[in-house]
KEKE-3310 file (N, C-alpha, C; in steps of 0.2 Angstrom, whole numbers, plus 5000, padded with zeros to 4 digits):
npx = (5004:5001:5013:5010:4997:4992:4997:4988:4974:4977:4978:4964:4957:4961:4957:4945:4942:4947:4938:4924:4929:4927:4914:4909:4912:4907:4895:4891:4898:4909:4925:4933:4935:4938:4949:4955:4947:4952:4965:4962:4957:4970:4978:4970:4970:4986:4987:4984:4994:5002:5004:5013:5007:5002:4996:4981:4968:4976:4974:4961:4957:4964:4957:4945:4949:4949:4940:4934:4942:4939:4926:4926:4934:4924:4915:4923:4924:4909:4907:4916:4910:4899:4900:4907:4896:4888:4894:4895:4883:4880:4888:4880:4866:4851:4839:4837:4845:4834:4825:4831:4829:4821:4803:4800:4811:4817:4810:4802:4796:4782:4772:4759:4753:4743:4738:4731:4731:4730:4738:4750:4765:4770:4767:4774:4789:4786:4785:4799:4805:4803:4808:4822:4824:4823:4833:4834:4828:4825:4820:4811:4802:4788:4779:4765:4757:4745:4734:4736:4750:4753:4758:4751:4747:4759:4770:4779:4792:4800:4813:4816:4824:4821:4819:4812:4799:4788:4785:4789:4779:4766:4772:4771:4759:4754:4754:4748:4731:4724:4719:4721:4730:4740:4749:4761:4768:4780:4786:4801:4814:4815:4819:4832:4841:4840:4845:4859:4864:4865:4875:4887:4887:4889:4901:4908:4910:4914:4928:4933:4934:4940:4950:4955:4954:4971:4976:4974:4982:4982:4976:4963:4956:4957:4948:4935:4936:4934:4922:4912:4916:4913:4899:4895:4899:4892:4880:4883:4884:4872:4865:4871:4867:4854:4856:4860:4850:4839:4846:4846:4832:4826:4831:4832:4813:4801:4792:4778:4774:4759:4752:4739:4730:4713:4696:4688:4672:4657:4649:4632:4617:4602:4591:4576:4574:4565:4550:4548:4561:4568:4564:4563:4578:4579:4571:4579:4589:4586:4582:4596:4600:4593:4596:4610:4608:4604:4613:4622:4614:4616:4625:4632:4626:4629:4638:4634:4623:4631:4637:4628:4620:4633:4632:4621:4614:4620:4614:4600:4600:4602:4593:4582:4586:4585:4571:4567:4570:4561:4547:4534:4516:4504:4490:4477:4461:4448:4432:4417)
npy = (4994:5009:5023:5035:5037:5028:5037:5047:5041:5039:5049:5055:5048:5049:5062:5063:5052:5063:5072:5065:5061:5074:5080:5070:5077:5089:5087:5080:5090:5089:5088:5097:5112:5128:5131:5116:5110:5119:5114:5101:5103:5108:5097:5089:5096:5096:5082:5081:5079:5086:5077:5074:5069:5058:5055:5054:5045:5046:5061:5061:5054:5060:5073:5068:5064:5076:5083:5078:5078:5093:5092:5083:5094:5104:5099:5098:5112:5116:5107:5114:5129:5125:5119:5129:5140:5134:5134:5146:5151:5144:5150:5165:5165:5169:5168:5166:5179:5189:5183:5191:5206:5222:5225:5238:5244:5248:5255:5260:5275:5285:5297:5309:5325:5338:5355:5372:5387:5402:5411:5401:5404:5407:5400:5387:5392:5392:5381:5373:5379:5373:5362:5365:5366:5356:5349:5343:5338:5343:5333:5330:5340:5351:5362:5373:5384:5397:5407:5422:5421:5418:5406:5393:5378:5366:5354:5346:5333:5327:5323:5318:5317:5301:5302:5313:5313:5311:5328:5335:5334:5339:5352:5354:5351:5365:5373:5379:5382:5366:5351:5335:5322:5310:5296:5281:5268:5258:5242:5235:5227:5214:5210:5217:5213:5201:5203:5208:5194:5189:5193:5193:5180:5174:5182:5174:5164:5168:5169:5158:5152:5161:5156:5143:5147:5155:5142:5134:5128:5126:5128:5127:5123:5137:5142:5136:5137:5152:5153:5147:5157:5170:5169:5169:5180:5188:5188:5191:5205:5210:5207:5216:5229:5229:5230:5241:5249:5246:5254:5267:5270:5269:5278:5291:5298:5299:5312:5320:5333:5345:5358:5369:5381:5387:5384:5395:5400:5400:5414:5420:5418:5432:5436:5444:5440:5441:5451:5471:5474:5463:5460:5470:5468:5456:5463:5471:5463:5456:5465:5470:5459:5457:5468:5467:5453:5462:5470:5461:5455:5466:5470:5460:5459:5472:5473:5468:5478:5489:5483:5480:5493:5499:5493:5496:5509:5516:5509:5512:5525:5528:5521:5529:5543:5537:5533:5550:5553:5548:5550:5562:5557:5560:5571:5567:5566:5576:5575:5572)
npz = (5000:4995:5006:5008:5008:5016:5028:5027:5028:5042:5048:5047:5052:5065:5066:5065:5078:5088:5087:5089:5103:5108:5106:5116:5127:5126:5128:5140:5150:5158:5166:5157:5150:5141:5136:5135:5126:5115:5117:5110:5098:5092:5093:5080:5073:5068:5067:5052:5042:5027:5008:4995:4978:4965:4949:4943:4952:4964:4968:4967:4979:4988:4989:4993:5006:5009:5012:5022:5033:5035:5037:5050:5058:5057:5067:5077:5081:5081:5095:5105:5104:5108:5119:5126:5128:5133:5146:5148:5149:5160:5172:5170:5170:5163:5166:5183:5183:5181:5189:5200:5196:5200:5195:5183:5184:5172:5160:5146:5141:5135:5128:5124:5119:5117:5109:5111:5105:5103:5098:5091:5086:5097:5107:5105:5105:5119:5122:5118:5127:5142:5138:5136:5149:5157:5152:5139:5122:5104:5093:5083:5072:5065:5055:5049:5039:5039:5028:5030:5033:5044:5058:5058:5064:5074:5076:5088:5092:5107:5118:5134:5151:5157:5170:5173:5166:5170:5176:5166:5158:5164:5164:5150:5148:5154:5146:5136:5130:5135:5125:5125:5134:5136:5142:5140:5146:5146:5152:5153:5159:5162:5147:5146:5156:5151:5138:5141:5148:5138:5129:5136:5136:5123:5118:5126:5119:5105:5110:5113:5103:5093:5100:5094:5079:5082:5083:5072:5056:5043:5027:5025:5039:5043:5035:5037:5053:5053:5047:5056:5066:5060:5061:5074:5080:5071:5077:5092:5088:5084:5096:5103:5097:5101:5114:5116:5109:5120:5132:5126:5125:5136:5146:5138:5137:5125:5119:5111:5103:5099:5093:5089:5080:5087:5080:5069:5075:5064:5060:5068:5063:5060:5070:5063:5051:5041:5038:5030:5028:5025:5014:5005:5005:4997:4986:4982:4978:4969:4958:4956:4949:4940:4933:4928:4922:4911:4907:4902:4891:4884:4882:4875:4862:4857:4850:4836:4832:4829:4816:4808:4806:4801:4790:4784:4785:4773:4764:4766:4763:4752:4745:4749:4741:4730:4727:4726:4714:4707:4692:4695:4696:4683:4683:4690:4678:4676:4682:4674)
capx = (5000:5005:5014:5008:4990:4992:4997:4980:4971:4978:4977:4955:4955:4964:4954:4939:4942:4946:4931:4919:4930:4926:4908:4906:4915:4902:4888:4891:4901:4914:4932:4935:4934:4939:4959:4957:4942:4956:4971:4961:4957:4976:4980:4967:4974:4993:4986:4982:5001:5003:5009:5012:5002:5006:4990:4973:4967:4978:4973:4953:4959:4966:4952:4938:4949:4951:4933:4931:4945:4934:4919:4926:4937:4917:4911:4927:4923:4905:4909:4922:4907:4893:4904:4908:4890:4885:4898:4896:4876:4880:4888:4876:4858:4845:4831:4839:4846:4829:4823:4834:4827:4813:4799:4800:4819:4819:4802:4800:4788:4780:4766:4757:4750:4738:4737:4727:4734:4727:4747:4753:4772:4772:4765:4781:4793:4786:4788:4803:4807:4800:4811:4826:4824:4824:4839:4830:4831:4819:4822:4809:4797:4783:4774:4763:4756:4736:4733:4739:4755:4756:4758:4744:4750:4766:4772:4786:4793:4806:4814:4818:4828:4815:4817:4811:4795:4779:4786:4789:4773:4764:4773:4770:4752:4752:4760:4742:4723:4724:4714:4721:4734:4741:4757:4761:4777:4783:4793:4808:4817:4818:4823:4837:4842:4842:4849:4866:4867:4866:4878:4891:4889:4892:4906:4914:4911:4918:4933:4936:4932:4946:4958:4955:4958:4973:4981:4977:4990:4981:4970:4955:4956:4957:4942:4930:4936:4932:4917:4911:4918:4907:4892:4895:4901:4884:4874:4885:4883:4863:4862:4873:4863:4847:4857:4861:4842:4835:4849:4842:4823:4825:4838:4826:4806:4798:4784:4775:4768:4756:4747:4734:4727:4703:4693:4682:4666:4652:4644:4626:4612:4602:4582:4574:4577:4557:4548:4550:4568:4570:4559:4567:4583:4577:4568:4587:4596:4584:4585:4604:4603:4591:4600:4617:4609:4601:4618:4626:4613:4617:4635:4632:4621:4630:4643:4630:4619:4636:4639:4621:4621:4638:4631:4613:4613:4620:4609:4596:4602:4604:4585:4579:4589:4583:4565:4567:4573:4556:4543:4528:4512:4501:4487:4468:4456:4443:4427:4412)
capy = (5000:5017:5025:5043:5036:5026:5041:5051:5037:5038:5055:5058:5041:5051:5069:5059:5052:5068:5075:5061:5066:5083:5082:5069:5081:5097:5085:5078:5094:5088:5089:5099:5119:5131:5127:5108:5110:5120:5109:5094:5102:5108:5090:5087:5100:5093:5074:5082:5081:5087:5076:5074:5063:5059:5052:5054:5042:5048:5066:5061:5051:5066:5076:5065:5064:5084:5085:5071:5082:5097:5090:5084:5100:5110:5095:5101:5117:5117:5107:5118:5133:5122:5118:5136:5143:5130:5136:5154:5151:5143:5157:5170:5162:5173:5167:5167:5187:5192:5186:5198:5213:5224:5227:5246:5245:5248:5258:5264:5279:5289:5301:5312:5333:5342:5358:5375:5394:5406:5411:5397:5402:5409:5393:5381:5393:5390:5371:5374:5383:5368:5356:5367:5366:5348:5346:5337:5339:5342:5327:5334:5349:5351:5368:5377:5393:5400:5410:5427:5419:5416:5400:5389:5372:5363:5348:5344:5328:5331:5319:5322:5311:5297:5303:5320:5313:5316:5333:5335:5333:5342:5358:5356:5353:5373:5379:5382:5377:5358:5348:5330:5321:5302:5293:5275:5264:5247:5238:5228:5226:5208:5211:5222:5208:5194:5204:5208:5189:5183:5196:5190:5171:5175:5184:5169:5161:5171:5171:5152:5149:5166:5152:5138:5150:5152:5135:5132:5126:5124:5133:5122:5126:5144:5145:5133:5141:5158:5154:5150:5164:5175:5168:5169:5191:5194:5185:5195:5213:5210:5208:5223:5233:5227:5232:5251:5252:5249:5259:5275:5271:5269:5283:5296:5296:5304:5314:5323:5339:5346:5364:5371:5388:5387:5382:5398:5400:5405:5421:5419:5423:5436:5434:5447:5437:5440:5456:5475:5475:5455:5459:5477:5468:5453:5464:5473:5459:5454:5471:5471:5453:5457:5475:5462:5451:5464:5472:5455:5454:5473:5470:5455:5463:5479:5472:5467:5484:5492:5481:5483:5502:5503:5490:5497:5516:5518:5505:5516:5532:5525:5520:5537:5544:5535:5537:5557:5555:5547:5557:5561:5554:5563:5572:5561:5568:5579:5571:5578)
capz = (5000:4996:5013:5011:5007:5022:5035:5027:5032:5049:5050:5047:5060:5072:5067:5069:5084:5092:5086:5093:5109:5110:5104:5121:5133:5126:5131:5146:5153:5165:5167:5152:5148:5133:5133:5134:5119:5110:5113:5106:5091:5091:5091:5076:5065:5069:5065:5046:5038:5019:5005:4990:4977:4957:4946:4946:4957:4970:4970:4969:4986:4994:4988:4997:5013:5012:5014:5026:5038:5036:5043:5055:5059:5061:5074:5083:5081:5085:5100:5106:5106:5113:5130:5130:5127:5139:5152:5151:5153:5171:5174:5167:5169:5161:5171:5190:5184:5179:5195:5206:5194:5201:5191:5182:5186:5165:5158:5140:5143:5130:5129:5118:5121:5112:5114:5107:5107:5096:5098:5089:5087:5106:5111:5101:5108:5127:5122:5119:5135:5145:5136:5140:5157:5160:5148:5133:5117:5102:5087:5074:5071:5059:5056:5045:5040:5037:5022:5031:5034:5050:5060:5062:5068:5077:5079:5089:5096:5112:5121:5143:5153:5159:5178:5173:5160:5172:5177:5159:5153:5167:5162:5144:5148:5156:5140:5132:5130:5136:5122:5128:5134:5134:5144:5142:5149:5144:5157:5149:5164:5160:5145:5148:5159:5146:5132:5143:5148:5132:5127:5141:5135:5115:5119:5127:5114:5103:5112:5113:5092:5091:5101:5090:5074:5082:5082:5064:5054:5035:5025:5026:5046:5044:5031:5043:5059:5051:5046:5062:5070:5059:5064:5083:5078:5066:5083:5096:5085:5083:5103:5106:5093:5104:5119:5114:5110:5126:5135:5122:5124:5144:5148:5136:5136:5120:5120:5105:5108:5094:5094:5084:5083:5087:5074:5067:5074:5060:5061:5070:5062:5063:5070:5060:5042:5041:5035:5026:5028:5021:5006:5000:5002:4993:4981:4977:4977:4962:4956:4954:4946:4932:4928:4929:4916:4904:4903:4898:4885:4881:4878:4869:4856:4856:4840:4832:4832:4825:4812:4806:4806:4796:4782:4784:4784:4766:4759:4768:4764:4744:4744:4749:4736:4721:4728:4726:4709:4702:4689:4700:4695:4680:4688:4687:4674:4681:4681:4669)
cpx = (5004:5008:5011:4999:4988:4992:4994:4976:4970:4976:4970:4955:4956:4958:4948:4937:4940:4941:4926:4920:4925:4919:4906:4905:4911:4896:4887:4893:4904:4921:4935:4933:4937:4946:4959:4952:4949:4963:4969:4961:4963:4979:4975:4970:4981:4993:4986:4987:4999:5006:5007:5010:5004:5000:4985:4968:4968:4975:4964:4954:4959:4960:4943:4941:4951:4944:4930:4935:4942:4928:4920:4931:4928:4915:4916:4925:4918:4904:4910:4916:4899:4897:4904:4901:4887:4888:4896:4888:4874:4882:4885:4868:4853:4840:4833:4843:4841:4824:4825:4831:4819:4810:4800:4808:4820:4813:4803:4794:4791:4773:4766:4752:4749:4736:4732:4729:4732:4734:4752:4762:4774:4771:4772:4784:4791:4787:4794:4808:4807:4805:4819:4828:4823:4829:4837:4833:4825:4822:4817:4804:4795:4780:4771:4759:4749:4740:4736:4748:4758:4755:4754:4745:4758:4766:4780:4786:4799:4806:4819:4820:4820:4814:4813:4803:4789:4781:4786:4785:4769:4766:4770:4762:4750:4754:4753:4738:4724:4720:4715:4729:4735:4749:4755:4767:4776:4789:4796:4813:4819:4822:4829:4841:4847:4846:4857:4866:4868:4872:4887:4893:4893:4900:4912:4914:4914:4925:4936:4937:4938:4954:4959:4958:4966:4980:4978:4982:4989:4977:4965:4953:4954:4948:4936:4932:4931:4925:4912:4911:4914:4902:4890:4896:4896:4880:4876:4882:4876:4863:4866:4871:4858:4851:4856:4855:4837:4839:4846:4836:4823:4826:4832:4818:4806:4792:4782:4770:4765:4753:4744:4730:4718:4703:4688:4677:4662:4648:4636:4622:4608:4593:4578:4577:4569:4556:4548:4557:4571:4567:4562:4574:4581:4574:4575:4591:4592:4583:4589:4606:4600:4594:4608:4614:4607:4607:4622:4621:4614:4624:4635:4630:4624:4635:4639:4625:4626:4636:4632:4619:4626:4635:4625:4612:4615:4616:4602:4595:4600:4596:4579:4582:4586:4574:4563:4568:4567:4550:4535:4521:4509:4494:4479:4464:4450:4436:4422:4406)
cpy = (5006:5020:5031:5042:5032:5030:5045:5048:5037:5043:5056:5052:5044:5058:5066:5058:5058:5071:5072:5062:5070:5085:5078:5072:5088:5092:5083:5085:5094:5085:5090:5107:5121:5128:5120:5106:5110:5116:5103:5097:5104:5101:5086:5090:5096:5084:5076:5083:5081:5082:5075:5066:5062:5052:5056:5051:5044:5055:5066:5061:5058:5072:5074:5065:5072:5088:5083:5076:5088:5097:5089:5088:5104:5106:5098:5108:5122:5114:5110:5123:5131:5123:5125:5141:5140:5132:5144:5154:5150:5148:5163:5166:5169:5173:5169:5175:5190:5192:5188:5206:5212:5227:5234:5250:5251:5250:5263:5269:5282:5295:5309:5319:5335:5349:5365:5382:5397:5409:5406:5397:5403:5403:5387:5386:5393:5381:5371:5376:5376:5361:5358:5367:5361:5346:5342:5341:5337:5338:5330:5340:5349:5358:5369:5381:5394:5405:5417:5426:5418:5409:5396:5384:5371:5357:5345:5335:5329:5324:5321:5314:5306:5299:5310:5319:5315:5325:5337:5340:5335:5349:5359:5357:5360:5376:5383:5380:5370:5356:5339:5329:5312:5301:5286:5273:5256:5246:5234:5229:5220:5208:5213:5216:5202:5196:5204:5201:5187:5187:5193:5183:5171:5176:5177:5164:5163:5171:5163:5149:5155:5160:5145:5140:5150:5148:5133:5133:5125:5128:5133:5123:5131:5146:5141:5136:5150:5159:5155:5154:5170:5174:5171:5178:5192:5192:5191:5203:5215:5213:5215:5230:5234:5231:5241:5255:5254:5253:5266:5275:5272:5274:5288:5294:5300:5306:5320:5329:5341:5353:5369:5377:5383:5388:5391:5399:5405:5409:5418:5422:5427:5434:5436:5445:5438:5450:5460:5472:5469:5457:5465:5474:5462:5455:5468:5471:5456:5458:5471:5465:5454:5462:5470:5460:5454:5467:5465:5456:5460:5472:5463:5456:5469:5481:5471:5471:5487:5491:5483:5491:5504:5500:5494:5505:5518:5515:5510:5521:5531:5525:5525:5540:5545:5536:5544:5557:5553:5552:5555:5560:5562:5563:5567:5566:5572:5577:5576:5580)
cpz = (5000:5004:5014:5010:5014:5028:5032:5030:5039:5051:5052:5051:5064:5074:5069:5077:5090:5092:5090:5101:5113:5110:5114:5128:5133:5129:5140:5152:5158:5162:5159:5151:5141:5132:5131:5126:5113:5109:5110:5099:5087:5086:5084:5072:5065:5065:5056:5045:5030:5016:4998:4986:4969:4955:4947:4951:4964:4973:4969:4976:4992:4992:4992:5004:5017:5017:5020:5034:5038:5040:5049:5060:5063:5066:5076:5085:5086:5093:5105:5108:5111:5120:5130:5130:5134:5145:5155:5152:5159:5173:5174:5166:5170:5166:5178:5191:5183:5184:5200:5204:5200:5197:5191:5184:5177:5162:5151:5140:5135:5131:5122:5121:5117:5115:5110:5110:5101:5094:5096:5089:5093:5109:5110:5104:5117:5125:5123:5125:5139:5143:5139:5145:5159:5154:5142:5127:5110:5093:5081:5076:5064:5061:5049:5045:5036:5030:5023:5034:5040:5053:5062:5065:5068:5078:5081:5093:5099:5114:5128:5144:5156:5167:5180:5169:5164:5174:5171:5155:5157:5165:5153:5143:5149:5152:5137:5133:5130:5131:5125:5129:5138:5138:5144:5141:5146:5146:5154:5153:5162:5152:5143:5152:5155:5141:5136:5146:5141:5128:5130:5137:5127:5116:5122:5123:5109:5103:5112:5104:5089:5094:5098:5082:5075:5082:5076:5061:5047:5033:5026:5032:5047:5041:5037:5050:5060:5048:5052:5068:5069:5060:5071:5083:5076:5074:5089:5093:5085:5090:5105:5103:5098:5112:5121:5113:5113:5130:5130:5125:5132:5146:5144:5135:5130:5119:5113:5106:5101:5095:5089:5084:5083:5080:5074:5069:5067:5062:5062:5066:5062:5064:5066:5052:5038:5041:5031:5023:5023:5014:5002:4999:4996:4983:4977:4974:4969:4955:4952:4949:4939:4928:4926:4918:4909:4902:4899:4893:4878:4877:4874:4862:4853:4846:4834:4827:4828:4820:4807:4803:4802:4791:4780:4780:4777:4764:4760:4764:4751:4739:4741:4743:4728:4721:4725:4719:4703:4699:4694:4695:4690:4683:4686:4684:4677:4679:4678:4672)
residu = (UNK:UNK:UNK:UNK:UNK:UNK:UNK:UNK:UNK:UNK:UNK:UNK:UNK:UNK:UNK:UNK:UNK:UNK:UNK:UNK:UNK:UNK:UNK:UNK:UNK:UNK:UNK:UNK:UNK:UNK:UNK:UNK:UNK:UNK:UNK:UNK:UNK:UNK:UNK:UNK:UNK:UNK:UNK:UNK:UNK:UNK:UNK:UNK:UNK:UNK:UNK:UNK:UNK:UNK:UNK:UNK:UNK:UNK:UNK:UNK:UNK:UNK:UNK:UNK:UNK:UNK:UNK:UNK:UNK:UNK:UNK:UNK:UNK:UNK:UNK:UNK:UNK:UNK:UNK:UNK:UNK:UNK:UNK:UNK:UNK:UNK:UNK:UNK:UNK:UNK:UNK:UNK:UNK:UNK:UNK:UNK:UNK:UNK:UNK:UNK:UNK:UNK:UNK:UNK:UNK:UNK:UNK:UNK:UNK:UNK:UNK:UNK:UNK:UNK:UNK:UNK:UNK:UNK:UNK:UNK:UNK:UNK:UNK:UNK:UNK:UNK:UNK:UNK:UNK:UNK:UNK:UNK:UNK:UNK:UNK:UNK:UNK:UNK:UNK:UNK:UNK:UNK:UNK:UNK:UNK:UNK:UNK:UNK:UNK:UNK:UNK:UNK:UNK:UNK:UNK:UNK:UNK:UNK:UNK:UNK:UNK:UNK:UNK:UNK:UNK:UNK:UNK:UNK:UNK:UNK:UNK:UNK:UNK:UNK:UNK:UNK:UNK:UNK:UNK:UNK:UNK:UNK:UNK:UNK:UNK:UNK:UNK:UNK:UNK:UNK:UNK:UNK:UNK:UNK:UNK:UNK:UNK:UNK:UNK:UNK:UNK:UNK:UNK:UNK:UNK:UNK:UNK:UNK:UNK:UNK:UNK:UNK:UNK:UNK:UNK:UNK:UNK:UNK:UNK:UNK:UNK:UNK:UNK:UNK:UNK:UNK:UNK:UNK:UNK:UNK:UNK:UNK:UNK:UNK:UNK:UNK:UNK:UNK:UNK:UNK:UNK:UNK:UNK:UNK:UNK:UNK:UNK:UNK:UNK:UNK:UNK:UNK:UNK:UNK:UNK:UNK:UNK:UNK:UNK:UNK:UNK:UNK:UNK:UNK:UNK:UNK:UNK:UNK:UNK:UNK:UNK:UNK:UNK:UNK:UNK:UNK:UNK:UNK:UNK:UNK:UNK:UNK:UNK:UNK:UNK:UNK:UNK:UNK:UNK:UNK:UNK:UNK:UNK:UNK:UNK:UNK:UNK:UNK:UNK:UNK:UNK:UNK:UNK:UNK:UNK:UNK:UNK:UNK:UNK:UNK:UNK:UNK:UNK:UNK:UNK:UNK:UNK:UNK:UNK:UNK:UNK:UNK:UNK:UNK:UNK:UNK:UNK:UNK:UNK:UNK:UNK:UNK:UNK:UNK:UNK:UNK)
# end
């Protein structure tokens, strides 16, 4: 038998092994941690020796036993971040941290103010005022303008430290005419909680698949270790996104304040819509509408009448004329 086909052989028996190992020692979870995970899989990379090979045969061979030491390089791998997942969970248990929390430790407030000032921009700059004074800060603003150009509505939304939100929102409600107003909390205490253990545990895992990278020694190693590494990074980076969230959302409350000049009341009518006074204006206002429409008809007709009168009057004029110029009648016979 080939020698160098023989010490690949041995090699994926020995990676093997290891691996079967390591997967028993993530299960059961005793008398082993992160170094001893990684010195095994040490010893699995170390068991894979390079060699060379000449034919086709030979190099399918070493191409089926590349993949076969791959596979069993990820059981190592995965392995290796189970026990450590597993370990840093005893350490960091979610449920027995969440119940040491007190309820409302962690409160996502919000609330919402409406408010009415025939003073619309006086009103948005005392909002303003009110937010300055409990250190906040104002994240958007909407206004717009009535037909004389001044400011008819606002809408802001400010955000105050959450220790400061019912005071907050009691001042802002004295800013102007109150029309309503709205607060609601959502306790994620536990959450808050659970996100930072799970944050703790990844990390160590993390850090144990960073000591397996490494001790590789091939390429094939580096590219499966690195895969896995990346997964446990996009997982840790999510939970640290999620983390930095609820520290924002807790730490500032956001409240929406809106202010809108009074609606118009319509002019009253008057009781006396009945009698003289009704019927004379009645009888003017019909008056003014017929004179209206006889001049529309006047000025419609008026082109017309012109045009008529230039064509006209000489044809007239022409008539008489030739009239005048006829012999006048022989007198009638005088009777006997």
């Amino acid at each position: 038998m080939n020698p160098t086909r023989t010490r690949l052989t041995a090699s994926l028996a020995a990676a093997t092994a290891v691996a079967a190992l390591t997967l028993l020692s993530g299960c059961s979870g005793s008398g082993s941690d992160g170094g001893d995970s990684a010195g095994t899989a040490d010893a699995a990379v170390a068991a894979d020796e390079p060699a060379d090979f000449s034919g086709a045969n030979e190099r399918d061979a070493l191409a089926d036993e590349s993949v076969a030491a791959e596979s069993a390089l990820d059981s190592t791998v995965d392995g290796v971040s189970d026990s450590a997942g597993g370990t840093a969970a005893k350490e960091v248990d979610p449920s027995k941290d969440a119940a040491r929390v007190a309820p409302g430790t962690s409160v996502i407030r919000t609330g919402t103010v409406s408010l009415e000032a025939d003073n619309v921009e006086k009103a948005r700059f005392d909002v303003r005022k009110v937010v300055d004074k409990y250190r906040g800060t104002v994240t958007e603003q909407e206004t717009t303008t009535g037909d004389e150009g001044e400011m008819s509505t606002a809408r802001l939304v400010v955000r105050v430290p959450s220790a400061s939100f019912e005071d907050a929102t009691r001042d802002l409600e004295e800013v102007a005419t109150l029309l309503s107003s709205n607060t609601a909390g959502e306790d994620v205490s536990t959450e808050v909680i659970d996100v930072d253990a799970r944050i703790r545990a990844q990390r160590a895992s993390v850090s144990r698949v960073e000591a397996l990278l490494d001790q590789a020694t091939n390429l094939q190693q580096v590219i499966s270790i690195e895969r896995q590494l990346a997964n446990r990074q996009a997982d840790l980076d999510s939970l640290v996104a999620r983390q930095k969230y609820l520290a924002d959302q807790t730490a500032l409350s956001t409240i929406t304040v809106t202010v809108e000049q009074p609606e118009e009341d319509e002019p009253e009518k008057k009781d006396d819509d009945n009698g003289f006074a009704s019927g004379l204006k009645d009888g003017w206002d019909s008056f003014v509408d017929g004179l209206v429409v006889a001049l529309t008809v006047l000025g419609f007709l008026l082109p017309w009448l012109i045009l008529v009168a230039v064509l006209g009057l000489p044809a007239w004029l022409a008539l008489r004329r030739r009239a005048g110029r006829r012999p006048a009648a022989p007198p009638a016979p005088a009777a006997p």
